[in-house]
KOLTIMAR-128429 format. One record per atom (N, C-alpha, C): residue number from 1; residue in three letters; atom name; x, y, z. Coordinates in steps of 0.2 Angstrom, whole numbers. Example, Ala and Ser with C-alpha at 12.3 -4.5 7.8 and 13.67 -1.06 7.14 Angstrom:
REM KOLTIMAR-128429
resi; resn; name; x; y; z
1; ALA; N; 66; -28; 39
1; ALA; CA; 62; -22; 39
1; ALA; C; 66; -16; 39
2; SER; N; 64; -11; 35
2; SER; CA; 68; -5; 36
2; SER; C; 64; 0; 39
***
This chain:
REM KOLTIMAR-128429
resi; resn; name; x; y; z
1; UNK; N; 453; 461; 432
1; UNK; CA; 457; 459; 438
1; UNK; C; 464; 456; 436
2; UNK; N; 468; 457; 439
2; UNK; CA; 477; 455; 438
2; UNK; C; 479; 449; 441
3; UNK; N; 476; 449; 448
3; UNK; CA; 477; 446; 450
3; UNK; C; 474; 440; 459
4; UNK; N; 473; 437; 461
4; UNK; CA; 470; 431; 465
4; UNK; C; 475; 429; 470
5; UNK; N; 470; 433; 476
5; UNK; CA; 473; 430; 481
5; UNK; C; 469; 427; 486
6; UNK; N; 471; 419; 487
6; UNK; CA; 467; 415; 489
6; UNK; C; 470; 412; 496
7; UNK; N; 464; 413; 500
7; UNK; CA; 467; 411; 507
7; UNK; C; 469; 404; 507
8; UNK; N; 470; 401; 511
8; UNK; CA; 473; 395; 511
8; UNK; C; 469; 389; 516
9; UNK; N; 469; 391; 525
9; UNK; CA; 464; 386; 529
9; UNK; C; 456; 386; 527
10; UNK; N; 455; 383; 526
10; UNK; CA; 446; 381; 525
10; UNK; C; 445; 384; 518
11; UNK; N; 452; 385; 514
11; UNK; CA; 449; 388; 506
11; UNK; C; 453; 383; 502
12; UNK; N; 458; 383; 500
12; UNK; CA; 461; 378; 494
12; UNK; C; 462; 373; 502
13; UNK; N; 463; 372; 508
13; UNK; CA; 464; 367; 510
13; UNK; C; 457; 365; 516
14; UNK; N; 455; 359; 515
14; UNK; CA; 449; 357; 516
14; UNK; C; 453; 356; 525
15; UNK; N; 450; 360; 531
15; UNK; CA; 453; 359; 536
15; UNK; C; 449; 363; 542
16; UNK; N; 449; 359; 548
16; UNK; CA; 443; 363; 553
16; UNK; C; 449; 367; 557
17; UNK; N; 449; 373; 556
17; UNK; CA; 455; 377; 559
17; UNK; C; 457; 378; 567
18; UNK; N; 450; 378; 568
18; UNK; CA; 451; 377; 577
18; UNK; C; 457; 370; 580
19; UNK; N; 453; 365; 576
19; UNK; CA; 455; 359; 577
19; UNK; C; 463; 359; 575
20; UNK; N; 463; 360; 570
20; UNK; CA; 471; 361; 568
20; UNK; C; 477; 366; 573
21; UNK; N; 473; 370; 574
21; UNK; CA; 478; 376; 580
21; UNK; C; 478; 371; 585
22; UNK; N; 474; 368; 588
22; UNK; CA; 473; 362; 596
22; UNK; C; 482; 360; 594
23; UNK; N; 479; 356; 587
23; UNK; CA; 486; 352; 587
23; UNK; C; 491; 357; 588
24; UNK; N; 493; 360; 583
24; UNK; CA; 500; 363; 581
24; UNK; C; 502; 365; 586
25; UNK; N; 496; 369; 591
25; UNK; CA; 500; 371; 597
25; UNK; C; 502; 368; 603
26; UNK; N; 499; 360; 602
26; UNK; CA; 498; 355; 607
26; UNK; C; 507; 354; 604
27; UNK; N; 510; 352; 598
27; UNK; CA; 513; 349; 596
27; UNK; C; 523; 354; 597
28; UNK; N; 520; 361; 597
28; UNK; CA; 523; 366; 596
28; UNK; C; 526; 367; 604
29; UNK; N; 519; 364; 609
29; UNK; CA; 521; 364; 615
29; UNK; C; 526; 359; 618
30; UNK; N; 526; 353; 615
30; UNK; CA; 530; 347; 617
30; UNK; C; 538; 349; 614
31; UNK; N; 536; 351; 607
31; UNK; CA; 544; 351; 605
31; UNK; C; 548; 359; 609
32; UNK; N; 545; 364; 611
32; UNK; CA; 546; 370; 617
32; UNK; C; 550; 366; 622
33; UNK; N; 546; 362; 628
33; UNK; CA; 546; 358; 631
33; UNK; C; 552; 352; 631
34; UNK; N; 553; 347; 626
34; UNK; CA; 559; 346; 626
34; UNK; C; 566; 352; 625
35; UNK; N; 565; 358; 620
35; UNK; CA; 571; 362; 621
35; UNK; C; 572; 364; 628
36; UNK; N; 567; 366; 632
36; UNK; CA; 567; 370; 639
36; UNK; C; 564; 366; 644
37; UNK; N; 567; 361; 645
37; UNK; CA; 565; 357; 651
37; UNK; C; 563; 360; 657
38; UNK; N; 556; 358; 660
38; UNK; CA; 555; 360; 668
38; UNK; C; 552; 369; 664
39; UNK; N; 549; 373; 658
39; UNK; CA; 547; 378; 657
39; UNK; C; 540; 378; 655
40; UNK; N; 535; 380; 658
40; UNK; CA; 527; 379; 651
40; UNK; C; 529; 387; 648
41; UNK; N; 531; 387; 642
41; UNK; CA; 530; 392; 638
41; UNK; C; 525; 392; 633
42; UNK; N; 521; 386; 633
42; UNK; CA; 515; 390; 631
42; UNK; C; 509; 396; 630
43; UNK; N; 509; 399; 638
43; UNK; CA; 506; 406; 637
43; UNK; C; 510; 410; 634
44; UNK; N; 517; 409; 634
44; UNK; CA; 523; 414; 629
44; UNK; C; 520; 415; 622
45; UNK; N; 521; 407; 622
45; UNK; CA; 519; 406; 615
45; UNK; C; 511; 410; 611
46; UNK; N; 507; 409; 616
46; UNK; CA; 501; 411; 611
46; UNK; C; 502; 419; 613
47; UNK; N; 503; 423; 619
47; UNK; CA; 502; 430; 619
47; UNK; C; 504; 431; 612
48; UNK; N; 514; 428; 612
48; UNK; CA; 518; 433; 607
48; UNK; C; 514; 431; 599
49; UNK; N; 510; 428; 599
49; UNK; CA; 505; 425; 595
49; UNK; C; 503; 431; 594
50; UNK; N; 497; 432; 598
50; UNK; CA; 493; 436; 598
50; UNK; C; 493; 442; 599
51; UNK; N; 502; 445; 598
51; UNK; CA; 507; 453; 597
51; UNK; C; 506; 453; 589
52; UNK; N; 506; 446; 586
52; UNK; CA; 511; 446; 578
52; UNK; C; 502; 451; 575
53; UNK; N; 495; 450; 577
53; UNK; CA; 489; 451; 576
53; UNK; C; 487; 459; 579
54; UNK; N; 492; 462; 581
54; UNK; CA; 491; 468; 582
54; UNK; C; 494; 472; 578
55; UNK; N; 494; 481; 577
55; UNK; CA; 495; 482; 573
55; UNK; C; 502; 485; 576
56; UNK; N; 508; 484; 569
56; UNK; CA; 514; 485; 571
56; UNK; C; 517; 488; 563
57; UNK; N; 517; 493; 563
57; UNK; CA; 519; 496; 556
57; UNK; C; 526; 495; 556
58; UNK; N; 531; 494; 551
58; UNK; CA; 536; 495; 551
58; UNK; C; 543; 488; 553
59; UNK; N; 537; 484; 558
59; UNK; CA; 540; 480; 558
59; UNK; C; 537; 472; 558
60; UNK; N; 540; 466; 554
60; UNK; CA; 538; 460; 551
60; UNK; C; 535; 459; 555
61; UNK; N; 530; 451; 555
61; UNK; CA; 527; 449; 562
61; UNK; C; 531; 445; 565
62; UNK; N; 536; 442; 562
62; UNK; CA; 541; 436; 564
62; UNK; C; 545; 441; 568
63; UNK; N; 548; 448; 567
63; UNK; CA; 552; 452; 572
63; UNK; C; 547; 453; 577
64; UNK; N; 541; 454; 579
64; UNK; CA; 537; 456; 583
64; UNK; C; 535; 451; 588
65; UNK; N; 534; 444; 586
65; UNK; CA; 534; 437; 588
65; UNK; C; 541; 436; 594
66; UNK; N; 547; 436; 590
66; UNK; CA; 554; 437; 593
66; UNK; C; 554; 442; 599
67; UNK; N; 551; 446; 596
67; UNK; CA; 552; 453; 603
67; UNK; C; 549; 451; 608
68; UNK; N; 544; 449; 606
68; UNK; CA; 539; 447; 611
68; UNK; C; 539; 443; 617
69; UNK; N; 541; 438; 613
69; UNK; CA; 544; 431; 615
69; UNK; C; 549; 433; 623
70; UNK; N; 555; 436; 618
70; UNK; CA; 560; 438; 622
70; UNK; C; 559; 442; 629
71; UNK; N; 555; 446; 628
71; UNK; CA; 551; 451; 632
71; UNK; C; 548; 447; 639
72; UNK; N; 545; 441; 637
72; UNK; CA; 541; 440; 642
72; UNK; C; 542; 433; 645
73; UNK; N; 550; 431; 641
73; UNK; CA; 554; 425; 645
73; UNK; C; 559; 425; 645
74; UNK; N; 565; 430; 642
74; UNK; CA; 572; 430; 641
74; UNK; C; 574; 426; 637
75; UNK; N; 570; 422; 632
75; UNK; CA; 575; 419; 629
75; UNK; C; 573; 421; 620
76; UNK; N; 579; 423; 618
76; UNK; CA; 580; 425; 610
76; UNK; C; 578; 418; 605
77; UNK; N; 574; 418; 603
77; UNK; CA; 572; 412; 600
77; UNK; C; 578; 412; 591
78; UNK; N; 581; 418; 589
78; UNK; CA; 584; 418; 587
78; UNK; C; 590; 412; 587
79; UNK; N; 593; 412; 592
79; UNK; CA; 598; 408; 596
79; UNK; C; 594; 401; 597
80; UNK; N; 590; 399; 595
80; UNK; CA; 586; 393; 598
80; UNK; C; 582; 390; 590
81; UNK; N; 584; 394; 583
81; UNK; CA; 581; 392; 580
81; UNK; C; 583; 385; 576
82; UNK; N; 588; 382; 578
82; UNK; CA; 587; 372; 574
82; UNK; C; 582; 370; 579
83; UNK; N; 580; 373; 584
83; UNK; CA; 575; 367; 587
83; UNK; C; 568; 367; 583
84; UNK; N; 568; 376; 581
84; UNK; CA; 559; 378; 578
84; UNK; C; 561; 372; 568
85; UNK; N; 569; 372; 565
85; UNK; CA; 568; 370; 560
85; UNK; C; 568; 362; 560
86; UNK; N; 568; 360; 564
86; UNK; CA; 567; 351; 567
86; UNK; C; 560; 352; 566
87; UNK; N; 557; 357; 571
87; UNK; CA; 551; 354; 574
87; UNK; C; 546; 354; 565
88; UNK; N; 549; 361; 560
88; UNK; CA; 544; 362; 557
88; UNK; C; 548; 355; 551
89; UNK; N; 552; 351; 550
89; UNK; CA; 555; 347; 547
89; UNK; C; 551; 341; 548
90; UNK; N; 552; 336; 555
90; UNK; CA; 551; 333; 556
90; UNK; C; 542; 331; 562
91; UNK; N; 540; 335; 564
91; UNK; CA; 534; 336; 568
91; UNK; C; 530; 338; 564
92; UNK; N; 527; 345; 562
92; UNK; CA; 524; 348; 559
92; UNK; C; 522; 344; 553
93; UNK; N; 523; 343; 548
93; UNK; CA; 521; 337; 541
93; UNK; C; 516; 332; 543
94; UNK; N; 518; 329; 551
94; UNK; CA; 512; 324; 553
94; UNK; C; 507; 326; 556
95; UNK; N; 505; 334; 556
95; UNK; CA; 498; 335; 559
95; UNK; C; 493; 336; 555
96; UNK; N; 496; 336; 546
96; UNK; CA; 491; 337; 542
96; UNK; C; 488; 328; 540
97; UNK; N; 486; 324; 545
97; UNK; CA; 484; 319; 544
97; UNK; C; 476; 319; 546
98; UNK; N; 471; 318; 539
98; UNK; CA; 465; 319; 540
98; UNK; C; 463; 326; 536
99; UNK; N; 466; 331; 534
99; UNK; CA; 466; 334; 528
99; UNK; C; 469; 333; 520
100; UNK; N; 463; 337; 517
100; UNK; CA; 466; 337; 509
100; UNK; C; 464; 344; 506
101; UNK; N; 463; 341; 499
101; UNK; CA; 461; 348; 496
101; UNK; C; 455; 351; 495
102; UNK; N; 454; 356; 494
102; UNK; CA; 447; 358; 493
102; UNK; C; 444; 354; 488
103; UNK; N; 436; 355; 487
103; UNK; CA; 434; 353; 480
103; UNK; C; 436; 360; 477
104; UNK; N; 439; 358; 473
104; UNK; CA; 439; 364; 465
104; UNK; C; 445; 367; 466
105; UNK; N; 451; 369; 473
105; UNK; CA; 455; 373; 472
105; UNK; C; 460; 370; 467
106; UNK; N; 464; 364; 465
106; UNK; CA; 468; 364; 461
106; UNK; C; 465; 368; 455
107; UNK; N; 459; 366; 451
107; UNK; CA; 455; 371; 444
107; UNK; C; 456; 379; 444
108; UNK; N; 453; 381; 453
108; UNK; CA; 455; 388; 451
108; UNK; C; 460; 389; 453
109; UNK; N; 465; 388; 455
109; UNK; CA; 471; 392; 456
109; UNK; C; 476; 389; 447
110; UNK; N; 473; 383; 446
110; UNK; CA; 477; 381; 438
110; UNK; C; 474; 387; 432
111; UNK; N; 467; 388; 433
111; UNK; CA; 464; 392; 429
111; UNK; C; 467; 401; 432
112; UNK; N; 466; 401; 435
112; UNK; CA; 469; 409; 434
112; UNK; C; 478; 410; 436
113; UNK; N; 480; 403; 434
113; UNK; CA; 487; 404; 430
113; UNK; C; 487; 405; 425
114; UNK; N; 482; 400; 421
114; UNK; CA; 483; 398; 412
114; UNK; C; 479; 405; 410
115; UNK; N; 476; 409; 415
115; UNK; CA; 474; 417; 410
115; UNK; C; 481; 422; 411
116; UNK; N; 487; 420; 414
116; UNK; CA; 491; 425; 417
116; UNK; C; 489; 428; 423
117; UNK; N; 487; 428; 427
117; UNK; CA; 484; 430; 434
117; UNK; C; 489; 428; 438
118; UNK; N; 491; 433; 443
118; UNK; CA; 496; 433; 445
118; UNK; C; 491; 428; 453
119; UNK; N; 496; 424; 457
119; UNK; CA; 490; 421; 464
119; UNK; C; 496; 424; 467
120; UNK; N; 494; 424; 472
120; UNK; CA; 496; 424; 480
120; UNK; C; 492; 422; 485
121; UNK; N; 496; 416; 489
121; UNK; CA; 492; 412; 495
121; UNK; C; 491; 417; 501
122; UNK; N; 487; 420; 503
122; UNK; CA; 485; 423; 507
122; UNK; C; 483; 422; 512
123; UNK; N; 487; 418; 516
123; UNK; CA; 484; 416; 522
123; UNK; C; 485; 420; 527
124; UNK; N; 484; 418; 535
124; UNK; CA; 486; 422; 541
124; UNK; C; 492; 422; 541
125; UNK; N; 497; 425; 544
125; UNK; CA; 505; 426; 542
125; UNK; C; 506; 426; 548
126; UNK; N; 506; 420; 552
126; UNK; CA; 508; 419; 560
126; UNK; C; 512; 415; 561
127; UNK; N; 514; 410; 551
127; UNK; CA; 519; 405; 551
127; UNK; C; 522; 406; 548
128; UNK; N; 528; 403; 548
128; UNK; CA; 536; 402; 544
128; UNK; C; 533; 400; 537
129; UNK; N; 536; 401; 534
129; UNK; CA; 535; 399; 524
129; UNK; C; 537; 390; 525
130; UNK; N; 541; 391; 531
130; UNK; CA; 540; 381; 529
130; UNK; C; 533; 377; 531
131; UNK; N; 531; 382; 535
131; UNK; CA; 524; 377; 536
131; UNK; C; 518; 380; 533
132; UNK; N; 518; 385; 531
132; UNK; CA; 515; 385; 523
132; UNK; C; 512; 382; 517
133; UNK; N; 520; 380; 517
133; UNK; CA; 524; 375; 511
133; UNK; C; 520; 369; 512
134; UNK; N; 523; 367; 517
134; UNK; CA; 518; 358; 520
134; UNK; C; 511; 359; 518
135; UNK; N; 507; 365; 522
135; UNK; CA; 501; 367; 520
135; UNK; C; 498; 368; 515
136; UNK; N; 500; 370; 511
136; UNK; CA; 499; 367; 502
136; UNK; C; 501; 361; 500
137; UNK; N; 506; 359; 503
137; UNK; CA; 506; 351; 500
137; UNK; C; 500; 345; 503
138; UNK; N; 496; 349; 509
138; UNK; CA; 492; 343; 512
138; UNK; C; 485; 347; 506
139; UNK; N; 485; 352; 503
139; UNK; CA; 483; 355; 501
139; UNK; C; 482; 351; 492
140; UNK; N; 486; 347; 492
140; UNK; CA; 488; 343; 485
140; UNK; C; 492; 350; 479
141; UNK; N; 493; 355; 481
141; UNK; CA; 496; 361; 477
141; UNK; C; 504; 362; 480
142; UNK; N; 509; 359; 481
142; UNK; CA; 515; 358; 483
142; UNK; C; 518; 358; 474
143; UNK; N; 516; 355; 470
143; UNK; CA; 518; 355; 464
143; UNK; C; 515; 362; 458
144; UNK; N; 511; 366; 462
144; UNK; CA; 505; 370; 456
144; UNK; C; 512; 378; 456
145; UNK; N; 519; 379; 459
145; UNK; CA; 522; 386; 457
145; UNK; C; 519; 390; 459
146; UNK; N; 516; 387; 469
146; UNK; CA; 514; 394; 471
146; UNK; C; 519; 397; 474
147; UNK; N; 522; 403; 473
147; UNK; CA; 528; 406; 477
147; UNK; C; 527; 413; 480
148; UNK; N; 523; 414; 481
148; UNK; CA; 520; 422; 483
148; UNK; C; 515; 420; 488
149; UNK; N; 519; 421; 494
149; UNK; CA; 517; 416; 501
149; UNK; C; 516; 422; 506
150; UNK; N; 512; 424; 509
150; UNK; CA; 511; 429; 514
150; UNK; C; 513; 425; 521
151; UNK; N; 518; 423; 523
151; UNK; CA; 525; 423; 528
151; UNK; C; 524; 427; 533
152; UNK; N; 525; 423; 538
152; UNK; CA; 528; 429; 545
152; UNK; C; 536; 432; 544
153; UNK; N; 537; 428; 540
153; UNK; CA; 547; 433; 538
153; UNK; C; 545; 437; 536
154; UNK; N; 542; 439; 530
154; UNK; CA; 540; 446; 526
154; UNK; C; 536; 450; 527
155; UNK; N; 529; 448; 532
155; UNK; CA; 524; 452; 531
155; UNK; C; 523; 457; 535
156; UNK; N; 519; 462; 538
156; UNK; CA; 519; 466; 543
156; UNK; C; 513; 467; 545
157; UNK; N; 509; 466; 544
157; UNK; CA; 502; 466; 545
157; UNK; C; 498; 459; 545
158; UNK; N; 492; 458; 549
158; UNK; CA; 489; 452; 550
158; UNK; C; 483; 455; 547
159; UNK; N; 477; 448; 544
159; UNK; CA; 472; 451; 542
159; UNK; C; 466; 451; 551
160; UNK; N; 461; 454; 550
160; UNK; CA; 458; 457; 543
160; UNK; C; 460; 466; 543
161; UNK; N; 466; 468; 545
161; UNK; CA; 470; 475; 543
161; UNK; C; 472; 476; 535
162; UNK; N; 471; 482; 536
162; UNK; CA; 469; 485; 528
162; UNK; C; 478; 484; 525
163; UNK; N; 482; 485; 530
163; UNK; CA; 488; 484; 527
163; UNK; C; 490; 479; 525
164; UNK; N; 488; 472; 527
164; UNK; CA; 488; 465; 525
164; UNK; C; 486; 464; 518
165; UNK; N; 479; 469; 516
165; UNK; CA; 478; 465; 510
165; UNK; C; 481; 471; 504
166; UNK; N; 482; 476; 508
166; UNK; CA; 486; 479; 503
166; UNK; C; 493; 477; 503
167; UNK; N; 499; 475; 506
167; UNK; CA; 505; 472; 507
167; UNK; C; 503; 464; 502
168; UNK; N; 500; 460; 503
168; UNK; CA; 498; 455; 498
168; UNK; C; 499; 456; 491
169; UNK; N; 492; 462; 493
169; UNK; CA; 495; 465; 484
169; UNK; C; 502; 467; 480
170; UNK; N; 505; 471; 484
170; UNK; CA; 509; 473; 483
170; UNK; C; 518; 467; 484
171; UNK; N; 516; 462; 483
171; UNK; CA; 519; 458; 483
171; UNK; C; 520; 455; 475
172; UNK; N; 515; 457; 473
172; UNK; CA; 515; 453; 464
172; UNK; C; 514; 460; 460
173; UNK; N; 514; 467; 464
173; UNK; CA; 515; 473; 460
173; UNK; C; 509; 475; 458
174; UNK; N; 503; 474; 462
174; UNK; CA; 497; 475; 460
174; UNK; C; 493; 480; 464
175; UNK; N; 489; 482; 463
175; UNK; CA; 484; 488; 466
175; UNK; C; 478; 485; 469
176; UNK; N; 475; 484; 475
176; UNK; CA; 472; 481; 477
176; UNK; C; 464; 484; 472
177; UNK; N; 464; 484; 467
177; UNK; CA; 459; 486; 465
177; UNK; C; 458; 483; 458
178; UNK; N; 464; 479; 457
178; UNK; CA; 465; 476; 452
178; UNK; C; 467; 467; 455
179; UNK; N; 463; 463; 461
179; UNK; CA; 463; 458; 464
179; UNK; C; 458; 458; 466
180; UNK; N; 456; 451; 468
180; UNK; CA; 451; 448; 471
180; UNK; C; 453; 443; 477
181; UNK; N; 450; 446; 481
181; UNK; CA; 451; 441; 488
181; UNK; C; 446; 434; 487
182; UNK; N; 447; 427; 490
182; UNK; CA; 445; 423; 490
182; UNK; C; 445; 420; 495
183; UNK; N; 440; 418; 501
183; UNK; CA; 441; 417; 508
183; UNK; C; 433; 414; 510
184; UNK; N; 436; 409; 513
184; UNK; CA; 429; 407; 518
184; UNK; C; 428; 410; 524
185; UNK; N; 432; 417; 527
185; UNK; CA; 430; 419; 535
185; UNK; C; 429; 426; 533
186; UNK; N; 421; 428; 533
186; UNK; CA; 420; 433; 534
186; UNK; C; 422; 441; 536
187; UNK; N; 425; 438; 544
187; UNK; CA; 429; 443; 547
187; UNK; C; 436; 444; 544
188; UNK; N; 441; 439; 542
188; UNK; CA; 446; 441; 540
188; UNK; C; 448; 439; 533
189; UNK; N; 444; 438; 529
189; UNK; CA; 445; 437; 520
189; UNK; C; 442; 444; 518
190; UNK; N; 434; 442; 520
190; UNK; CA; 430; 447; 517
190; UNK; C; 430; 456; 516
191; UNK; N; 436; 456; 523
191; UNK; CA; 437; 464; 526
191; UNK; C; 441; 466; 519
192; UNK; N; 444; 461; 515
192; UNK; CA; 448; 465; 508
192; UNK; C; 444; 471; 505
193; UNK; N; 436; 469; 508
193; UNK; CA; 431; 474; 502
193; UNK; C; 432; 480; 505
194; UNK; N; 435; 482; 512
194; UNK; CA; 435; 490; 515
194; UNK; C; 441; 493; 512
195; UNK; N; 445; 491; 506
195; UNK; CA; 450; 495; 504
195; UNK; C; 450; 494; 496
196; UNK; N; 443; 491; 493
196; UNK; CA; 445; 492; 487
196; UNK; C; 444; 486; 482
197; UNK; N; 445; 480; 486
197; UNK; CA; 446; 472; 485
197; UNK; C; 443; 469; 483
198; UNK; N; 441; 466; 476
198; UNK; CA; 433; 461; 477
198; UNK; C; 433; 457; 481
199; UNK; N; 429; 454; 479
199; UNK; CA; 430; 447; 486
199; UNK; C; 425; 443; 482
200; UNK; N; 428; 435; 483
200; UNK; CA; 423; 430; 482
200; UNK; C; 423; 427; 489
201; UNK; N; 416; 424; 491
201; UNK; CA; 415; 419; 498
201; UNK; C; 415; 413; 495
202; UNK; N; 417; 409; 501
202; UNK; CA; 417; 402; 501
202; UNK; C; 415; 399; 506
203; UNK; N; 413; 403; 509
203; UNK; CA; 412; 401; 517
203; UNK; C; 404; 396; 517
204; UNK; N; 402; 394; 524
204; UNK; CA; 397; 394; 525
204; UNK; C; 393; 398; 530
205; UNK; N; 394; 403; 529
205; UNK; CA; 391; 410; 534
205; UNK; C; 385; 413; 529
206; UNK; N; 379; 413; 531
206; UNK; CA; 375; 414; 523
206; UNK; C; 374; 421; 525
207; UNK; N; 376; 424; 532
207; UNK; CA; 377; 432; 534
207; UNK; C; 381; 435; 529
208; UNK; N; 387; 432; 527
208; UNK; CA; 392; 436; 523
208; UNK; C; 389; 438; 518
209; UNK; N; 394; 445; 515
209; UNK; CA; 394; 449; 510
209; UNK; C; 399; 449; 504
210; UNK; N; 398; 450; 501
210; UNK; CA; 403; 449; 494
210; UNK; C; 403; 449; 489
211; UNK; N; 406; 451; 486
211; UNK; CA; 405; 451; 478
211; UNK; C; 400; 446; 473
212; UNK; N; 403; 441; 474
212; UNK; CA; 401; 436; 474
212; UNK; C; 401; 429; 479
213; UNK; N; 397; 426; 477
213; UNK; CA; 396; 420; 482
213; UNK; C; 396; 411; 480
214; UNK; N; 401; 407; 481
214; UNK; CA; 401; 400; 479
214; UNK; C; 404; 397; 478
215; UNK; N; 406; 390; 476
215; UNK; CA; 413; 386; 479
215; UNK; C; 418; 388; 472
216; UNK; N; 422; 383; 473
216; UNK; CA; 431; 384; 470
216; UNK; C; 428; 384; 462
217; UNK; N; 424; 379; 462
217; UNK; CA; 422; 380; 456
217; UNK; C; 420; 385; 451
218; UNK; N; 414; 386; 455
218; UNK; CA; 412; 391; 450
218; UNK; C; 418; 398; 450
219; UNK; N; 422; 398; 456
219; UNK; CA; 424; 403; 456
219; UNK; C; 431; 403; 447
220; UNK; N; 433; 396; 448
220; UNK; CA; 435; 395; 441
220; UNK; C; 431; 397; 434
221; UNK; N; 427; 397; 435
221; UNK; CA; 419; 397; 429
221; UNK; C; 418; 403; 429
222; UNK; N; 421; 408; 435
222; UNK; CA; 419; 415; 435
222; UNK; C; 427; 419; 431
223; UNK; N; 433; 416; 433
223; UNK; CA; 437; 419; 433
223; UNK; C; 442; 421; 426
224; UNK; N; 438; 420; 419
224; UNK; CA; 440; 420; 412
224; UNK; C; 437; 429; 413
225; UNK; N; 429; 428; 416
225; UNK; CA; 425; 435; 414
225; UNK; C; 429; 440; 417
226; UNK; N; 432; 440; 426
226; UNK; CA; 437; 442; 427
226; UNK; C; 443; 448; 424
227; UNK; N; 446; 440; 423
227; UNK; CA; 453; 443; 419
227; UNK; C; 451; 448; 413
228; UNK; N; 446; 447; 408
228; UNK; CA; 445; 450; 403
228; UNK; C; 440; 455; 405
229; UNK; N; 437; 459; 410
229; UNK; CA; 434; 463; 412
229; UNK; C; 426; 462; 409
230; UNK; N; 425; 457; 407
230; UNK; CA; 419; 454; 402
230; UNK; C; 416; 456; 404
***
């Protein structure tokens, strides 16, 4: 293995995800709503959501999000973006009150740096890399050189689509065959394994499948054998 890519909600960062979207979107609503007085663009907001999660070859999900948006309110968020870098500035940083880090992720993401293992944060790519950013820092990993961020600017694919974990891969120049997916949600971590991917679970789903099975820890404990094909 070359390389680890590790999801990010409910995996390095200890966070109940439903609960987290309520906010972000409760809060994503209010700062919309200041920009666009007298508008609920909230359905806007979750359709063109839930565009960036379909399959769209060729083009990023952050242009996809945009078209969307555009398409189904006339306005160019492009033209509108100091409201989104306020919100993700000044808003955004305070919803991660009542999260931290996982048990173990600072160990395994420090240990398969110190083998040379390349990481990439793997999360959903429905955010900006600033809120990412935040997200690793409520994550206690803001300092750990993580820079290989699967982004709604870069990416083209959402999981659990086969082009997402191969685009991940190929972000740090690596062959999904020569990686390991690490993720607590079955349905979209786990799916790495249909093109090739190991996969470690972290999940609590005792239905899941996977390579291997168990917290941050061990997977640290696992990932010396890894790197050296032990």
């Amino acid at each position: 293995m070359r390389a680890v890519l590790f999801d990010l909600d409910g995996t390095l960062l200890d966070i109940e995800v439903p609960s987290f979207l309520g906010r972000y979107f409760a809060a994503l609503g209010e700062a919309m709503q200041a920009g666009f007085p007298g508008r609920d663009l909230m359905p806007a907001i979750l359709e063109s959501t839930t565009a960036m999660q379909r399959p769209h070859a060729g083009r990023t999900n952050r242009d996809v999000f945009y078209e969307d948006f555009l398409s189904g309110t006339g306005i160019d968020l492009g033209d509108h973006w100091s409201l989104f870098e306020s919100f993700y500035k000044e808003r955004f940083p305070l919803l991660g009150d009542g999260y931290g880090p996982t048990v173990g992720a600072r160990r395994a993401v420090e240990t398969a740096q110190a083998l040379n293992m390349e990481v990439v944060v793997a999360t959903q790519p429905i955010f900006p890399r600033a809120a990412i950013e935040h997200r690793l820092a409520w994550a206690g990993l803001a300092d750990a050189g993580l820079t290989h961020l699967t982004t709604y600017e870069i990416m083209h694919a959402c999981k659990p689509q086969p082009d997402f974990f191969r685009e991940a891969a190929a972000l740090v120049g690596c062959d999904v065959g020569d990686c390991v997916m690490v993720g607590d949600d079955r349905t979209m971590d786990m799916a790495a394994a249909d093109i090739g991917m190991r996969t470690f679970y972290v999940g609590g789903d005792t239905g899941a499948h996977a390579d291997w099975i168990g917290d941050l820890n061990e997977f640290a404990d696992l990932l010396p054998k890894l790197a050296t094909g032990a």
